[in-house]
N, CA, C and O atoms as CSV, one atom per row, in Angstrom:
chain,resi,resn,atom,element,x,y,z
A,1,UNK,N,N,0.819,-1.192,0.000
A,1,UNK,CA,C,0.000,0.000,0.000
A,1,UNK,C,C,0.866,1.261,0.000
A,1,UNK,O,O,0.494,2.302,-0.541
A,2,UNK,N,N,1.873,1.144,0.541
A,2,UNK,CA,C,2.803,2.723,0.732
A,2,UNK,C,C,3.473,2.901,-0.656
A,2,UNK,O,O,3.735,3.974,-1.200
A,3,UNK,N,N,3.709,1.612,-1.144
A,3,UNK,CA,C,4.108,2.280,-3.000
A,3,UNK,C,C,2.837,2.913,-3.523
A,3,UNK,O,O,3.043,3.621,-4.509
A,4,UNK,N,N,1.856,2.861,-3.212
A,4,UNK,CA,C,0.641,3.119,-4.151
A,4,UNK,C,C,0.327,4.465,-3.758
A,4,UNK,O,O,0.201,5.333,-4.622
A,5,UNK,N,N,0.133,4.825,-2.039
A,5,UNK,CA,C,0.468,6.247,-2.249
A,5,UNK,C,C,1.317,6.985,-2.906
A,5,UNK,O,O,1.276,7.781,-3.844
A,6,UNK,N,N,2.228,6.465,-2.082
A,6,UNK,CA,C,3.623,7.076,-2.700
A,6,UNK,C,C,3.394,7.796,-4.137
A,6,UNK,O,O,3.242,8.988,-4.404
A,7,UNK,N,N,3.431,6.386,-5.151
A,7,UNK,CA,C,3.034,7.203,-6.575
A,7,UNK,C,C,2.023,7.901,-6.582
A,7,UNK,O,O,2.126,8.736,-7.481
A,8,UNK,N,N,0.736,8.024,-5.830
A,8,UNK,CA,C,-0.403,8.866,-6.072
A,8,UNK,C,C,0.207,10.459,-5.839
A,8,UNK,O,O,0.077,11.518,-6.453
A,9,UNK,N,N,0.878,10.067,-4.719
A,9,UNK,CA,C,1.835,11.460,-4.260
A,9,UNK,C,C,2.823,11.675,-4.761
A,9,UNK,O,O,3.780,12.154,-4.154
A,10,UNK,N,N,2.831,11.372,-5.996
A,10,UNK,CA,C,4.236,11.611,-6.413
A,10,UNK,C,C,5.669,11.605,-5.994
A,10,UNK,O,O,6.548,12.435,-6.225
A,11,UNK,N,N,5.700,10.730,-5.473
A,11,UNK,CA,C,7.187,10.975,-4.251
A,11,UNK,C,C,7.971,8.975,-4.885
A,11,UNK,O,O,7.607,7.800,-4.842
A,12,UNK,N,N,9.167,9.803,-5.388
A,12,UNK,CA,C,9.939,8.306,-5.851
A,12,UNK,C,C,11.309,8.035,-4.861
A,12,UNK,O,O,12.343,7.575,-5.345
A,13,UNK,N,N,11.176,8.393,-3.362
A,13,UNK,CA,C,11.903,8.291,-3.066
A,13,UNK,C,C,11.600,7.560,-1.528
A,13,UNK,O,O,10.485,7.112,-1.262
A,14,UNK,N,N,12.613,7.512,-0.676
A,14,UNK,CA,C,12.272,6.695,0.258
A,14,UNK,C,C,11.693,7.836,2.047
A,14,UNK,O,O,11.070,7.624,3.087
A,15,UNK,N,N,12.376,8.907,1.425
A,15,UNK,CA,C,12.551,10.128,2.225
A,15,UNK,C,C,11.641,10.219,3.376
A,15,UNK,O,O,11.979,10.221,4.560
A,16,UNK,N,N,10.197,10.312,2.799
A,16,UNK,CA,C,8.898,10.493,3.637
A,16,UNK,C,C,8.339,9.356,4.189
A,16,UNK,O,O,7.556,9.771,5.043
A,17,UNK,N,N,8.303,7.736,4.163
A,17,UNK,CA,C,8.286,6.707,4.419
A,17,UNK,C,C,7.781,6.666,5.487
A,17,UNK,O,O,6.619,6.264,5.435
A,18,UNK,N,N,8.253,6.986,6.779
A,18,UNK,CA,C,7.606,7.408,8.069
A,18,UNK,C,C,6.147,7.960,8.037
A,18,UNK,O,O,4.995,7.624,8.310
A,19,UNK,N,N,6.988,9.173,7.464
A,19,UNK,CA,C,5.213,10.041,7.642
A,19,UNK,C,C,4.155,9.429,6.639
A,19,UNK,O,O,3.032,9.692,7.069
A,20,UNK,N,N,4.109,8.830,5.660
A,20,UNK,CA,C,3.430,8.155,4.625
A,20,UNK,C,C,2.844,6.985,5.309
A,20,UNK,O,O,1.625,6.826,5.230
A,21,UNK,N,N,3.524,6.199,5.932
A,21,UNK,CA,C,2.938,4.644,6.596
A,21,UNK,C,C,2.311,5.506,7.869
A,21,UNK,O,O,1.258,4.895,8.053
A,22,UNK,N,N,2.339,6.372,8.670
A,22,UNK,CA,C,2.023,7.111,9.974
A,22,UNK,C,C,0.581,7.759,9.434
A,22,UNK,O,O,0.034,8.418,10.319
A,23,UNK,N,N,-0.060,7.720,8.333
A,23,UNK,CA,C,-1.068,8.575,7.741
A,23,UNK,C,C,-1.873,7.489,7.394
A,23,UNK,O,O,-3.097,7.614,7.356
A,24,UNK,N,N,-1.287,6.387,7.125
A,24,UNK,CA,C,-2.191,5.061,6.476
A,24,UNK,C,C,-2.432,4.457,7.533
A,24,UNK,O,O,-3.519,3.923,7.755
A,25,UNK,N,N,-1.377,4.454,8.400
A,25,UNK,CA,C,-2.732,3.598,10.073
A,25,UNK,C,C,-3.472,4.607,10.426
A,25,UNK,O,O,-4.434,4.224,11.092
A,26,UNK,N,N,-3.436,5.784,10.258
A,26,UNK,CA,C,-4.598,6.609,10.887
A,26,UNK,C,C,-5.396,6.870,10.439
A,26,UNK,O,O,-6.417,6.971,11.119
A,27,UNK,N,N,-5.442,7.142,9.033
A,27,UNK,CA,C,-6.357,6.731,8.143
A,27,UNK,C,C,-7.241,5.227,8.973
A,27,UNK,O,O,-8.193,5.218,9.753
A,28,UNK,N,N,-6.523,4.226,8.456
A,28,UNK,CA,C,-7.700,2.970,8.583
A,28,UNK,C,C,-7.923,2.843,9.988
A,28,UNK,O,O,-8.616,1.847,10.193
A,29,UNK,N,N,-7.568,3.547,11.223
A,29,UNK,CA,C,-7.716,3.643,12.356
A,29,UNK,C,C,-9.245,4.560,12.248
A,29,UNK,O,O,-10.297,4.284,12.824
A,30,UNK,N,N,-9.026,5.498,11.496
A,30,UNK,CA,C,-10.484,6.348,11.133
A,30,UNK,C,C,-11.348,5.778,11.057
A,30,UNK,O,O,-12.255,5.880,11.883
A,31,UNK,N,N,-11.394,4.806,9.839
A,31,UNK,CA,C,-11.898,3.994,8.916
A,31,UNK,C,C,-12.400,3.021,10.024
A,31,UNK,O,O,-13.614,3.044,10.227
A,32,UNK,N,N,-11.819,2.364,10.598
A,32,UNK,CA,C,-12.237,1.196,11.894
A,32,UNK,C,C,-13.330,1.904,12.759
A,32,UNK,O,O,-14.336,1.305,13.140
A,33,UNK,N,N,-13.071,3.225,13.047
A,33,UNK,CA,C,-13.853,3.797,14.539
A,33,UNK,C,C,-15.303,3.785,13.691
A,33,UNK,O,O,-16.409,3.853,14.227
A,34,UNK,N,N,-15.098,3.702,12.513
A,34,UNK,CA,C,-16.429,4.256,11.869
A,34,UNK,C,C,-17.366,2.786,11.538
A,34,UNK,O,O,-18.532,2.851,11.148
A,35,UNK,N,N,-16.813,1.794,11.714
A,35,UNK,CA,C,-17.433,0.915,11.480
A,35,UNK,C,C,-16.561,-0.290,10.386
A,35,UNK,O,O,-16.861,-1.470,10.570
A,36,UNK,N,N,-15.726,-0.035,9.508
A,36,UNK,CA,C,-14.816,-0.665,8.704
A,36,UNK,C,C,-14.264,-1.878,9.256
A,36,UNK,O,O,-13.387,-1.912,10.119
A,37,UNK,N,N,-14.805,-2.847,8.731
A,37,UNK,CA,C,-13.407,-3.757,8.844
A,37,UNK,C,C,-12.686,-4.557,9.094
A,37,UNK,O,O,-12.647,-5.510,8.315
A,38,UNK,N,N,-11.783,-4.561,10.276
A,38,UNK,CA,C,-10.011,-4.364,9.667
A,38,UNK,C,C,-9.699,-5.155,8.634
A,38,UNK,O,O,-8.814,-4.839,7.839
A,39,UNK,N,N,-10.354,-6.203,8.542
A,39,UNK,CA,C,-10.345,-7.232,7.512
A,39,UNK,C,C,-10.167,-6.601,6.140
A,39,UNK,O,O,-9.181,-6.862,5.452
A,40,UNK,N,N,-11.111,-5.781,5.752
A,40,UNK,CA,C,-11.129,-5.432,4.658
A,40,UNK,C,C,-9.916,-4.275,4.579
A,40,UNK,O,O,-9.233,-4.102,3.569
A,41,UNK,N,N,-9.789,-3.605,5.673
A,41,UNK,CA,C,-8.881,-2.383,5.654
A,41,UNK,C,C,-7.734,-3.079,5.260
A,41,UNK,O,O,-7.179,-2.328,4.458
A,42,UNK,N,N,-7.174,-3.943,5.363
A,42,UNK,CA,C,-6.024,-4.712,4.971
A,42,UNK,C,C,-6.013,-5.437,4.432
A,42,UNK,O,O,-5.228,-6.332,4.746
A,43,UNK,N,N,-6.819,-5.607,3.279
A,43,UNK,CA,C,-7.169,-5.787,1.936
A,43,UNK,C,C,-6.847,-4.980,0.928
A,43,UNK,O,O,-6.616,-3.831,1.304
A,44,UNK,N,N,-6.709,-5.236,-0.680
A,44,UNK,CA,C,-6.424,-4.793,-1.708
A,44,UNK,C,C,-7.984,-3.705,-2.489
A,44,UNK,O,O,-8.230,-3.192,-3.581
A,45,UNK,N,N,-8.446,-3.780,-1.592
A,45,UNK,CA,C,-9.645,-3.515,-1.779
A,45,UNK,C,C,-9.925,-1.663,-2.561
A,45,UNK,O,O,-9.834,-0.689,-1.813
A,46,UNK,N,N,-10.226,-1.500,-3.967
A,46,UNK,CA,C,-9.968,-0.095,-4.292
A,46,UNK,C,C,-10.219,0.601,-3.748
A,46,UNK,O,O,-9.647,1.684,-3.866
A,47,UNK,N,N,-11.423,0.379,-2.635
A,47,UNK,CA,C,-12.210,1.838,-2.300
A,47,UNK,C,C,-11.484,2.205,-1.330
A,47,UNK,O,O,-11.212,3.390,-1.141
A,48,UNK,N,N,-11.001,1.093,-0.461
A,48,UNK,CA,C,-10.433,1.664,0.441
A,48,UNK,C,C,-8.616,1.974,0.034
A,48,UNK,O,O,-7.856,2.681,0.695
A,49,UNK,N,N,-8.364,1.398,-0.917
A,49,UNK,CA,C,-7.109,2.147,-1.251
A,49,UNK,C,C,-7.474,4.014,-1.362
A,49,UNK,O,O,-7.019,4.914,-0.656
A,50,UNK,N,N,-8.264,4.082,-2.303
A,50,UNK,CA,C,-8.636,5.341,-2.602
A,50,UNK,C,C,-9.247,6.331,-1.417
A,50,UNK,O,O,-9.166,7.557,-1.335
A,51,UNK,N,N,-9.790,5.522,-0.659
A,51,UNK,CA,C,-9.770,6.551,0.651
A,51,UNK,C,C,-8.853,7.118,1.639
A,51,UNK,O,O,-9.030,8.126,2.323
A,52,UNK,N,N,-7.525,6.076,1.612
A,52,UNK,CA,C,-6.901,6.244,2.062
A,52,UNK,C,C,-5.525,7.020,1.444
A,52,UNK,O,O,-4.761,7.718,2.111
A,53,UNK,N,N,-5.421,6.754,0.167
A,53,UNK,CA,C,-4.990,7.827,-0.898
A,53,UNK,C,C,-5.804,8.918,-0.637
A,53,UNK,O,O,-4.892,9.666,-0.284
A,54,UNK,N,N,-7.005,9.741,-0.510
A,54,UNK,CA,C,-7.080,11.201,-0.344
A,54,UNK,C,C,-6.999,11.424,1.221
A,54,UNK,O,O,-7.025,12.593,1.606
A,55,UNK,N,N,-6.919,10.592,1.990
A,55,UNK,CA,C,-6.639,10.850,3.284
A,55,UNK,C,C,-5.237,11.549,3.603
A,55,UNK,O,O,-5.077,12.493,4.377
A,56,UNK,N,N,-4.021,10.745,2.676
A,56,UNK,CA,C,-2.836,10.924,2.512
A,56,UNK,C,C,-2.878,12.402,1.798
A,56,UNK,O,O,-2.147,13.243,2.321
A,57,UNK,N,N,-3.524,12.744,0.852
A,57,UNK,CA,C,-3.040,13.251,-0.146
A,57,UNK,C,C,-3.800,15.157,0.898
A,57,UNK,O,O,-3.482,16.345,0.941
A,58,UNK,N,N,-4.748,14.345,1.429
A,58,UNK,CA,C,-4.833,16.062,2.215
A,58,UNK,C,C,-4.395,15.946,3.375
A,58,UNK,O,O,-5.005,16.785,4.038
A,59,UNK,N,N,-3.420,15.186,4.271
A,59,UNK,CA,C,-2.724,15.885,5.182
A,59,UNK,C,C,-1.113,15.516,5.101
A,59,UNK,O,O,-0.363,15.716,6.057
A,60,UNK,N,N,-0.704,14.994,3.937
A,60,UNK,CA,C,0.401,15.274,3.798
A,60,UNK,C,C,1.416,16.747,2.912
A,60,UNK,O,O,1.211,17.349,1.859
A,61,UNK,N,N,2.290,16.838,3.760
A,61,UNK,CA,C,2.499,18.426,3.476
A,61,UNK,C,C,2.169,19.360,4.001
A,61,UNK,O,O,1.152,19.371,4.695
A,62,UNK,N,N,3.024,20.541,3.802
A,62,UNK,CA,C,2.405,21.549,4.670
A,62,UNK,C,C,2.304,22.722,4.249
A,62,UNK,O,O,2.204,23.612,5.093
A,63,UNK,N,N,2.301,23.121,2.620
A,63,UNK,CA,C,1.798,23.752,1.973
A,63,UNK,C,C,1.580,23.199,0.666
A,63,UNK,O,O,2.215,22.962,-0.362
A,64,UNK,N,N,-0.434,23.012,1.470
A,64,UNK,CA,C,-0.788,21.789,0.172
A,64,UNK,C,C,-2.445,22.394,-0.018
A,64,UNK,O,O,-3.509,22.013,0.469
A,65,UNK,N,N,-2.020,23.745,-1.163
A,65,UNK,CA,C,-3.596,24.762,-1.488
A,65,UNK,C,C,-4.718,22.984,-1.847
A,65,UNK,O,O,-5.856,23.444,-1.948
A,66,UNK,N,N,-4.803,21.891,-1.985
A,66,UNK,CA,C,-5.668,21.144,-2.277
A,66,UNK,C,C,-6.315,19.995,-1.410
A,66,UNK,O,O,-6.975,18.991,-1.680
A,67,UNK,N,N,-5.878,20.531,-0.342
A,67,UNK,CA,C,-5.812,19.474,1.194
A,67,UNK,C,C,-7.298,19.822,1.381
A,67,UNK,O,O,-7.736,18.696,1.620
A,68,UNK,N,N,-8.544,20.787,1.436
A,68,UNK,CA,C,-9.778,20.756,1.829
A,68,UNK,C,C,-10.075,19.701,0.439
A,68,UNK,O,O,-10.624,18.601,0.516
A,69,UNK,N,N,-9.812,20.032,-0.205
A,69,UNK,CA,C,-10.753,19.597,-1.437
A,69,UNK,C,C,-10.777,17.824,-0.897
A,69,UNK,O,O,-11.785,17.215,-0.540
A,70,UNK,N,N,-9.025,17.141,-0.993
A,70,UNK,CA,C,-9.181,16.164,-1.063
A,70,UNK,C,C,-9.829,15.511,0.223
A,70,UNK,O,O,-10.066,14.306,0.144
A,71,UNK,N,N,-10.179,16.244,1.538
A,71,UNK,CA,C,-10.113,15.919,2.659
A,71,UNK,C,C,-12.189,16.202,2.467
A,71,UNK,O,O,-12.742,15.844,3.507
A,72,UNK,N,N,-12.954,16.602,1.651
A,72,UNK,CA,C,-13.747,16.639,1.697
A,72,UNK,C,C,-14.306,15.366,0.347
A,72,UNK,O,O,-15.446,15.264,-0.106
A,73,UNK,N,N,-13.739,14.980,0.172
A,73,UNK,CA,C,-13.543,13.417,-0.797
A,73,UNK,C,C,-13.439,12.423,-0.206
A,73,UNK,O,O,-14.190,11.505,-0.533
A,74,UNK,N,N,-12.701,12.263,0.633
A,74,UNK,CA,C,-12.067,11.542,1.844
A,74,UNK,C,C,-13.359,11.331,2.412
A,74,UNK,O,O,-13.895,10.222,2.393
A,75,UNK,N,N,-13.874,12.326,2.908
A,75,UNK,CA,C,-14.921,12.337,3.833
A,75,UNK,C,C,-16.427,11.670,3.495
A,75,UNK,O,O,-17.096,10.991,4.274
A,76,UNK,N,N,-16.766,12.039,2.154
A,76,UNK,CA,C,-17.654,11.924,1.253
A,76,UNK,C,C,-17.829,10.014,1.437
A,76,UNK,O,O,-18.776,9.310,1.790
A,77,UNK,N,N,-16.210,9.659,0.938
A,77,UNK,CA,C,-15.901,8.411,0.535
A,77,UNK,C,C,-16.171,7.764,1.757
A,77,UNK,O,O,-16.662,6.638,1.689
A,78,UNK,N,N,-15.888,8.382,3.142
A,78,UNK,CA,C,-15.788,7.652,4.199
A,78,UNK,C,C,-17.131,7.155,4.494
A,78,UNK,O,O,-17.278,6.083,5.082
A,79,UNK,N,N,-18.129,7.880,4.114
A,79,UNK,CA,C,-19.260,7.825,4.884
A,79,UNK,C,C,-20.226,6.912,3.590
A,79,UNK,O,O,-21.252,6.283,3.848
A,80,UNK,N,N,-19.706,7.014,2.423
A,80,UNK,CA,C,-20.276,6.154,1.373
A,80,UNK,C,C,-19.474,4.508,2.612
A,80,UNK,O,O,-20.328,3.966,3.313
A,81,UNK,N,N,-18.552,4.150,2.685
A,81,UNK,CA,C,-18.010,3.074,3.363
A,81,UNK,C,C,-18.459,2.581,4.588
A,81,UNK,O,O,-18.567,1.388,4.875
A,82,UNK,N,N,-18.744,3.641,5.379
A,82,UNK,CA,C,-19.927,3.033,6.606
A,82,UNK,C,C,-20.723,2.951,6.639
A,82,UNK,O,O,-21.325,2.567,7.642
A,83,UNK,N,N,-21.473,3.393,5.090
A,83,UNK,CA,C,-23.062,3.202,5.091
A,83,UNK,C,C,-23.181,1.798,4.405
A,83,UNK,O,O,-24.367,1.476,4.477
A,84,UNK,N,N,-22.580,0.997,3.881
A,84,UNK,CA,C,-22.178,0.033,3.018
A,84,UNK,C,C,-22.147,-1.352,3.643
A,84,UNK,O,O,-21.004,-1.653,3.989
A,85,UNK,N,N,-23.065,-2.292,3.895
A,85,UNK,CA,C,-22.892,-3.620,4.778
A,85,UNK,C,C,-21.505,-4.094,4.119
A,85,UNK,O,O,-20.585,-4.561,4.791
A,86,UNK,N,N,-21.464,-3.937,2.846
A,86,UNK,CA,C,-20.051,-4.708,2.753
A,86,UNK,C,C,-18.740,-4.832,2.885
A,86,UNK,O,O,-17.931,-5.673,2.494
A,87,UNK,N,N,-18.656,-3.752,3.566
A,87,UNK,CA,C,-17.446,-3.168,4.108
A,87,UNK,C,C,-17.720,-3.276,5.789
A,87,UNK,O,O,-16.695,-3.410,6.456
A,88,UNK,N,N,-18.823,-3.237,6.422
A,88,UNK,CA,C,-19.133,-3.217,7.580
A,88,UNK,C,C,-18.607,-4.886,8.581
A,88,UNK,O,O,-18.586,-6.017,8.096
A,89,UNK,N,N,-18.257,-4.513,9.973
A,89,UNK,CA,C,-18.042,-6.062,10.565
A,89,UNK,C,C,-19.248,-7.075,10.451
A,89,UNK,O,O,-19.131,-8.225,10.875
């Protein structure tokens, strides 16, 4: 999963690694409180790749003008995922 951000974020290097894997458990830590899971959270599963890709993508950085946008995607997505038995325990 951290290569897949990674490239979503454009980053080909090993540099940010920390903070990148530190955003994806909190992410699916989100994702869990809400009803998710873990099963699936640690799965290949797109949606939740992709949620967790704009999760990444709006709080990584710290001058990042597109962090509401993606963080209101994120959000959108999150709540499409807990409304969803199939993602649910």
């Amino acid at each position: 999963m951290l290569e897949k951000v990674k490239l979503s974020l454009r980053i080909n290097n090993d540099a940010f690694d920390e903070e990148i894997n530190s955003l994806i458990k909190s992410c699916k830590k989100e994702l869990e409180l809400v009803g998710i899971a873990p099963s699936i959270l640690n799965s290949n599963d797109a949606m939740i790749l992709q949620a967790i890709t704009l999760y990444c993508k709006a709080h990584f950085g710290f001058d990042n003008s597109e962090a509401e946008r993606y963080m209101k995607s994120y959000e959108s997505l999150k709540i499409l995922l807990s409304t969803n038995t199939k993602y649910k325990e």
